[in-house]
C-alpha positions in Angstrom: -0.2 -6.5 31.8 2.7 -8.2 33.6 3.2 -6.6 37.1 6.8 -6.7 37.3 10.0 -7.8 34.8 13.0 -9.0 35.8 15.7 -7.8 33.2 18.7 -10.3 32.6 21.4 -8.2 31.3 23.5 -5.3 31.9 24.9 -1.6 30.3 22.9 0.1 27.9 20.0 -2.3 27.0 18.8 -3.0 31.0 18.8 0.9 31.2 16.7 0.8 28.0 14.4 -2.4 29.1 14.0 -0.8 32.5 12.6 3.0 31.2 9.9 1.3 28.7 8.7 -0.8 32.0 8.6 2.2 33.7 6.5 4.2 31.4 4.5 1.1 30.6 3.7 1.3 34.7 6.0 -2.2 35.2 8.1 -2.6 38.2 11.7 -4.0 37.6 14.1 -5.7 38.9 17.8 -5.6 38.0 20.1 -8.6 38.3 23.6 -7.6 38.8 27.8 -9.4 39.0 29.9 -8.4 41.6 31.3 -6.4 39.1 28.6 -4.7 38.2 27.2 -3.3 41.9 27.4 0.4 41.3 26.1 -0.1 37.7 23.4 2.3 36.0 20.8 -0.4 35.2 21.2 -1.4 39.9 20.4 2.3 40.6 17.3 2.3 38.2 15.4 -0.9 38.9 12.9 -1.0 41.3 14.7 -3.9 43.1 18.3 -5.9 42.3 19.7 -9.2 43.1 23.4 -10.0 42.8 23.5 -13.2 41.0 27.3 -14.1 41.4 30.8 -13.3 40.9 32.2 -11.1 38.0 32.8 -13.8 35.3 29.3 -14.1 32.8 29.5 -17.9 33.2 28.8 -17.6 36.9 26.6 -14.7 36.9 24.9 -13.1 33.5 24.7 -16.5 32.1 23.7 -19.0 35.7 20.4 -19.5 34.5 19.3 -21.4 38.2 20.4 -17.5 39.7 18.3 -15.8 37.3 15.2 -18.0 37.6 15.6 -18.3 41.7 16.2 -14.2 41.2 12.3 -14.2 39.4 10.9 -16.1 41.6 12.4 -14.9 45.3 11.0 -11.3 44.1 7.7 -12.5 42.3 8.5 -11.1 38.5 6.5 -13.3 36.5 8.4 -12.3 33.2 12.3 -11.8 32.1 13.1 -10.0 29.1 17.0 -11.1 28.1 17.9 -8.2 26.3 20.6 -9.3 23.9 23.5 -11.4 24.4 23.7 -13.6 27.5 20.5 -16.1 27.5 19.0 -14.2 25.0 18.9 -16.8 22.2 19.3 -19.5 24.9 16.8 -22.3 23.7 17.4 -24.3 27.5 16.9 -20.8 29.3 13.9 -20.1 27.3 12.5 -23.6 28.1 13.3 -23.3 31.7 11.5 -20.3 32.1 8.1 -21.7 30.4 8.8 -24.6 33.0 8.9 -22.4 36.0 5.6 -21.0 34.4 7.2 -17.8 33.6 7.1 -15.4 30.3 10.3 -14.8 28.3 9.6 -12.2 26.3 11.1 -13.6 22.8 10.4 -16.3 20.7 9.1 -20.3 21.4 12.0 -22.5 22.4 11.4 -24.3 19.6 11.8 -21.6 17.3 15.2 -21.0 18.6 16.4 -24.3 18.4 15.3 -24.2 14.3 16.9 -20.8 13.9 19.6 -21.2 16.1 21.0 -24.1 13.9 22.0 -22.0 10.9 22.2 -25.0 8.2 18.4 -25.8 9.5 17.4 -22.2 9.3 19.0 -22.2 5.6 16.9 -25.8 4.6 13.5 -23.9 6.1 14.4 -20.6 4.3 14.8 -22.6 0.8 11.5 -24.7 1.9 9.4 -21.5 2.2 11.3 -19.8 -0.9 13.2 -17.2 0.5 16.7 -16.8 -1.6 19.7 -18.2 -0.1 23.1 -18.0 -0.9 23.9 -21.2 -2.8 25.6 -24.2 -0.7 25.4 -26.9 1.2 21.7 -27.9 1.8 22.6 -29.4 5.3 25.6 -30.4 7.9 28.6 -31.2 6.4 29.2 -35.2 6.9 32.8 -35.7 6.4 35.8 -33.7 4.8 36.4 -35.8 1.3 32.7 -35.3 1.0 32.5 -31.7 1.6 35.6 -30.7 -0.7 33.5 -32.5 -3.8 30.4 -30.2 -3.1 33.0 -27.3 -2.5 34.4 -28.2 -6.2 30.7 -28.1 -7.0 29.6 -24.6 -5.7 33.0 -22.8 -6.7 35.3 -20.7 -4.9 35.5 -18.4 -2.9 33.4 -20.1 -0.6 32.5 -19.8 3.0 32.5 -22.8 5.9 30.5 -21.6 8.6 29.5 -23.3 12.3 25.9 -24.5 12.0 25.7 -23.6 15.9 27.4 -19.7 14.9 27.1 -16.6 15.4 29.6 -13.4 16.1 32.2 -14.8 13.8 33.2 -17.9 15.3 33.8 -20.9 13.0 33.7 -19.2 10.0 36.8 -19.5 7.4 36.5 -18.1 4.4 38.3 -20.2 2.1 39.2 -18.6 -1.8 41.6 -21.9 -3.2 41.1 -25.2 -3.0 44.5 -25.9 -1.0 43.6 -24.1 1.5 40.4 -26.0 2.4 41.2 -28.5 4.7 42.9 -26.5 6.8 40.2 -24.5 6.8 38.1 -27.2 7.6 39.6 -28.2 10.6 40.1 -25.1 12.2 37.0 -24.2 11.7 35.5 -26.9 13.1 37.8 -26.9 16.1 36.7 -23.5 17.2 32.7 -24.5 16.6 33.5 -26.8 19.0 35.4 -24.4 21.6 32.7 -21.8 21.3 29.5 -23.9 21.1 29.8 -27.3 22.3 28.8 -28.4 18.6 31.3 -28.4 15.8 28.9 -29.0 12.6 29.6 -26.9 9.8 27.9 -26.2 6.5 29.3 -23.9 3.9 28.0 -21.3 1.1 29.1 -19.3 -1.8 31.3 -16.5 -0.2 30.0 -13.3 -1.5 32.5 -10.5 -2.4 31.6 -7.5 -0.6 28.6 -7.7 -0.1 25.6 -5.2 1.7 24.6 -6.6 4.7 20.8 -5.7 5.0 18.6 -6.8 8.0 14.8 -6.3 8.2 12.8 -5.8 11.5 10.0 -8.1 12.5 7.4 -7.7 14.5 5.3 -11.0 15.2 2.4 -12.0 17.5 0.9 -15.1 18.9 -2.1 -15.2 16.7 -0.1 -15.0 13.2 0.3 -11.7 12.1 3.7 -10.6 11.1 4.7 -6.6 10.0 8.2 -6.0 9.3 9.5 -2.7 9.7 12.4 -1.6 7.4 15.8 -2.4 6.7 18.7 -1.3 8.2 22.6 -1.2 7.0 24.9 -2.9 8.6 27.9 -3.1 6.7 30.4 -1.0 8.6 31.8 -3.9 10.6 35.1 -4.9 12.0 36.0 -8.8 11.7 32.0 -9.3 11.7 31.1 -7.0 14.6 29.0 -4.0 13.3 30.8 -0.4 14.1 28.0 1.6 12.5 24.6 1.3 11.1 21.7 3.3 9.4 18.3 3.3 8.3 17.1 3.1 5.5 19.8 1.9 3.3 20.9 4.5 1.2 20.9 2.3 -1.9 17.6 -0.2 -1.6 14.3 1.4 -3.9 11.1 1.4 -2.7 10.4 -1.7 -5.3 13.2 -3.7 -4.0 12.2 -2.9 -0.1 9.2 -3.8 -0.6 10.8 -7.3 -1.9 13.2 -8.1 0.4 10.5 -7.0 3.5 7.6 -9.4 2.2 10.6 -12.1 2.2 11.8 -11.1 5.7 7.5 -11.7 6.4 7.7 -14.7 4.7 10.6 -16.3 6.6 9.2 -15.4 10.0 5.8 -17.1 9.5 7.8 -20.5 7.8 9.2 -20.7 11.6 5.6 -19.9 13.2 7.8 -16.9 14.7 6.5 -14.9 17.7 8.0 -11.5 19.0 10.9 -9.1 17.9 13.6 -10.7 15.2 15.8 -10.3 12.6 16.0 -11.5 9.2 19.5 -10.5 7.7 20.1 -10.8 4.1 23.3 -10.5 1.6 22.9 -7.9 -1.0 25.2 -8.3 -3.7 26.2 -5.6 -6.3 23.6 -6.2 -8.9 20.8 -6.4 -6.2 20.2 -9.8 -5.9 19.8 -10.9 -2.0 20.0 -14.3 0.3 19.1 -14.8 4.0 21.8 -15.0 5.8 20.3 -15.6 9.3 17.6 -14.5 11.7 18.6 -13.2 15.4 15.8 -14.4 17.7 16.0 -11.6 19.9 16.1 -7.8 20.0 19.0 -6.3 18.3 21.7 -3.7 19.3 20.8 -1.1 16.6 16.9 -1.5 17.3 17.1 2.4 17.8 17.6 3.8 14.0 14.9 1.7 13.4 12.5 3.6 16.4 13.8 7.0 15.3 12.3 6.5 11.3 9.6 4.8 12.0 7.9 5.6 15.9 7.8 2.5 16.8 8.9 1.4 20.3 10.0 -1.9 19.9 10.8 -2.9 23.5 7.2 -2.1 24.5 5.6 -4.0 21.6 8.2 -7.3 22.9 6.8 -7.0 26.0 3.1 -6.6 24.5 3.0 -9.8 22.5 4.8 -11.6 25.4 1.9 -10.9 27.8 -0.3 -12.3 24.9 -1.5 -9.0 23.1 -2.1 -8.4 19.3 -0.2 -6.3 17.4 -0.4 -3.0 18.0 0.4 -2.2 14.0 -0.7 -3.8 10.8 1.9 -3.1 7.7 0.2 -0.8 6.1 0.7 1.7 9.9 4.4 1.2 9.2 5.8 4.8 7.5 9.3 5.4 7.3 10.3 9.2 8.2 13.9 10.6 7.9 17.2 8.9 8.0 18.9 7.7 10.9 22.4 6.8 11.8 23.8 4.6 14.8 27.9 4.7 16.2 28.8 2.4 19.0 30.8 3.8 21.2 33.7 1.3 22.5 36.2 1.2 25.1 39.0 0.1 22.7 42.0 1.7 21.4 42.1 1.8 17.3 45.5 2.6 16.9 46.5 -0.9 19.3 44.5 -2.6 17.1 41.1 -1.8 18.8 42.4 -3.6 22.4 39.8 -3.2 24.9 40.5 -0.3 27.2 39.1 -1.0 30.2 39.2 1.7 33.5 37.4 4.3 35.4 35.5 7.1 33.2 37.4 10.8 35.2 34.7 13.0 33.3 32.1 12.9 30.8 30.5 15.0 28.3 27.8 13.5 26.3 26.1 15.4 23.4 22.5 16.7 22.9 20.2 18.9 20.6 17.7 18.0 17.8 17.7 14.9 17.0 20.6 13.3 18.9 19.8 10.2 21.4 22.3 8.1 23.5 21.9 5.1 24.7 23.9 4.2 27.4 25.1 3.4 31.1 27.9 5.7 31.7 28.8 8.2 34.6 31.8 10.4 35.9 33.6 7.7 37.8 31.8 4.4 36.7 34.5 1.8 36.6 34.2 -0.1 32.8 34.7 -3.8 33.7 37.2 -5.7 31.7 35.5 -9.3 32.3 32.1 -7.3 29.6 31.8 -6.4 25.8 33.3 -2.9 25.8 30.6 -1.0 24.5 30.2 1.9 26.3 27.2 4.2 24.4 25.4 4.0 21.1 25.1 7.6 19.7 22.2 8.1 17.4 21.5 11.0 14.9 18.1 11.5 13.4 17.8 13.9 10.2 15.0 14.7 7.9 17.4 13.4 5.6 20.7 11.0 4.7 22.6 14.2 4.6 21.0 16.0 7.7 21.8 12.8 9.7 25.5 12.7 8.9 26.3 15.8 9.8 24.1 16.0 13.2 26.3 12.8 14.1 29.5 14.4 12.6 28.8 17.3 15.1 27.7 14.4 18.3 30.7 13.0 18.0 32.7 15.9 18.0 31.4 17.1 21.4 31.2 13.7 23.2 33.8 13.6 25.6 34.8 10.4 27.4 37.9 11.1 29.6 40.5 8.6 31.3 39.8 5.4 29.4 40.6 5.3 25.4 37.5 5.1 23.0 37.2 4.6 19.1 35.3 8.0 18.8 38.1 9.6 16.7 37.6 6.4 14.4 33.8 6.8 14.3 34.1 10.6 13.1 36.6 9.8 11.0 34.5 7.4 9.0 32.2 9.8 9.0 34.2 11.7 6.3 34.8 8.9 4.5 33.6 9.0 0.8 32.5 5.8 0.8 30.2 6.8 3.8 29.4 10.0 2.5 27.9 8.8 -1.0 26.6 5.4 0.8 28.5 3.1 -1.4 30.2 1.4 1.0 30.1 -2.9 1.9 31.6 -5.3 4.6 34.8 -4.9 3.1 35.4 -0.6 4.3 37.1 -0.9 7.7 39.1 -4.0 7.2 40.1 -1.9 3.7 41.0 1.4 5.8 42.9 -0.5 8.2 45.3 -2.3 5.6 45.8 0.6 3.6 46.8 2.8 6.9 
């Protein structure tokens, strides 16, 4: 097993990386912004480097820092967390160049998935449903409003390079198209350094359902569940659970051997993501797959007992899996809240500032992830998640009310947070009865 890990990010999920090296035996070492010198993930490491100023450009994502970081104190591994480099296809390269192990996918294989109109083309090639559209790049605009005509509105233009709701325009009459076009293709371009687009069938409110994968180097593939994510705020994810409260066993069982069959059509190694669109008379698409360890791996630990940092790091250093499908059970319910430093009634601005005192919650069944402290300064230069809260119950109904009752202790004083919000949509009916879609918050907000 690797001797030591250098962990490329920050907050909650460097905390996280660094306790499953530390039971796994692994030494650590924590890279760190100017910013970030009195952070949680510094204190816990076994070593840190600073690897620049404050701004992620020159820090979090200088992938020369990080590489000289590995090599100055002889980690011969990085795990990249989420965000940052973790979908990075250069970074990922330059690290199997230096003759060291990133603990995610090929390079390759995040190149083919990290172009979403290629991803789509493999998906429909190894016949996993997608939604219908384009079946590549869109060439030119006259060209692309005759296929829109084709495929019907609504429809969705999306940047083939995307991801966290840049370059998409959702465009419901034909008028507004090629304006749509162009701005979408303008912000591609901003955001990614690549402004081609492809476009699909926009789905009305739709469940958005993504299953865990689990895949090792010598071709076997488990997936592990679904989880909802369809409490989001213009496409950022607020809360999620697991299992879906409306999927059957029959359809699970469906969408999971597709999730299966998608990884192995992209000769997938590691932790991913396959997210599907579930529309209201059950019929699903891929949407995408996230090459990389998601935020809300947790619900998915808590039903199923599965760590799923330690198994990344397991196939990384070359290992089979440690579980075949039929190992995979699915226990209780679990629910995840992200806890952000943002102010919902200023339209959720970002509320950086120093934390005065702190009270997080505990008990049966209750986990927090996190890298918060009485007097820790929250950076405004970082995403402002501060904690994810996560309630296990024996059941859907056990669950909500465990977190109803977390969130109601957790106390985070001198900066503003949405935890108000978050047990506030607790109560909602739409929550409570699980009949909810992507459409509840931006919904709530309007009609307030």
């Amino acid at each position: 097993m690797f001797k030591k890990i250098l962990v490329a990010n920050r907050g909650e999920i460097a905390v996280r990386i660094i306790r499953a090296c530390r039971e796994m035996g692994i030494a650590t070492v924590a890279v760190y912004s100017e910013a970030d010198r009195e952070a949680l993930h510094v204190m816990l490491a076994d070593e840190a480097v600073c690897i620049g100023p404050a701004k992620s450009k020159d820090s979090y994502l200088n992938m020369q820092n990080i590489i000289s970081a590995t090599v100055l104190t002889g980690a011969t591994a990085i795990h990249p967390g989420f965000g940052f480099l973790s979908e990075n296809s250069s970074f990922a390269r330059m690290c199997e160049d230096c003759n060291i192990t990133f603990i995610g996918p090929y390079a390759d294989t995040i190149d083919l998935l990290g172009n979403k109109s290629k991803a789509r083309e493999t998906m429909q090639k190894a016949g996993v449903p997608v939604v219908p559209g384009s079946d590549g790049e869109l060439d030119d605009l006259k060209e692309a409003i005759k296929l829109a005509d084709q495929i019907g509105y609504p429809l969705m233009i999306k940047a083939s390079a995307g991801g966290g709701g840049k370059g998409m325009r959702a465009v419901h009459h034909k008028k507004d198209f090629e304006n749509a076009f162009s701005s979408a293709k303008a912000e591609a371009k901003a955001a990614f350094g690549d402004d081609n687009l492809y476009m699909e069938k926009l789905i009305i409110h739709p469940k958005h359902i993504e299953f865990q994968i689990l895949a090792d180097k010598f071709g076997n593939v488990i997936h592990l569940g679904e989880r909802d994510c369809s409490v989001q705020r213009r496409n950022q994810k607020m809360m999620e659970e697991c299992p879906c409260p409306i999927i059957s066993e029959k359809l699970r069982t469906k969408m999971g051997n597709a999730a299966v069959k998608a990884a192995k059509a992209t000769g997938y190694v590691n932790a991913g993501t396959i997210e599907f669109l579930l529309d209201e008379q059950g019929n699903y698409y891929f949407m995408e797959m996230n090459t990389r360890i998601q935020v809300e791996h947790p619900i998915t630990e808590m039903v199923t007992g599965v760590d799923l940092i330690k198994e990344q790091i397991k196939i990384a250093y070359g290992e089979t899996l440690s579980y075949q499908q039929e190992d995979i059970h699915f226990h209780g319910h679990a629910i995840e809240c992200r806890i952000n430093a943002e102010d919902p009634e200023r339209k959720f601005m970002p509320c950086p500032g120093t934390i005065e005192n702190l009270l997080l919650p505990g008990g049966l069944g209750i986990r927090i992830d996190s890298a918060i402290y009485p007097g820790y300064q929250v950076p405004a230069c970082y995403d402002s998640m501060l904690a994810k809260l996560i309630a296990y119950g024996r059941d859907r109904e056990e669950a909500i009310q465990k977190m109803k009752r977390a969130l109601y202790e957790l106390e985070i004083e001198g900066i503003k947070t949405n935890t108000d919000f978050q047990l506030a949509l607790m109560d909602r009916k739409e929550i409570q009865e699980g009949s909810y879609n992507t459409g509840l918050i931006e919904g709530m907000i309007k009609h307030e």
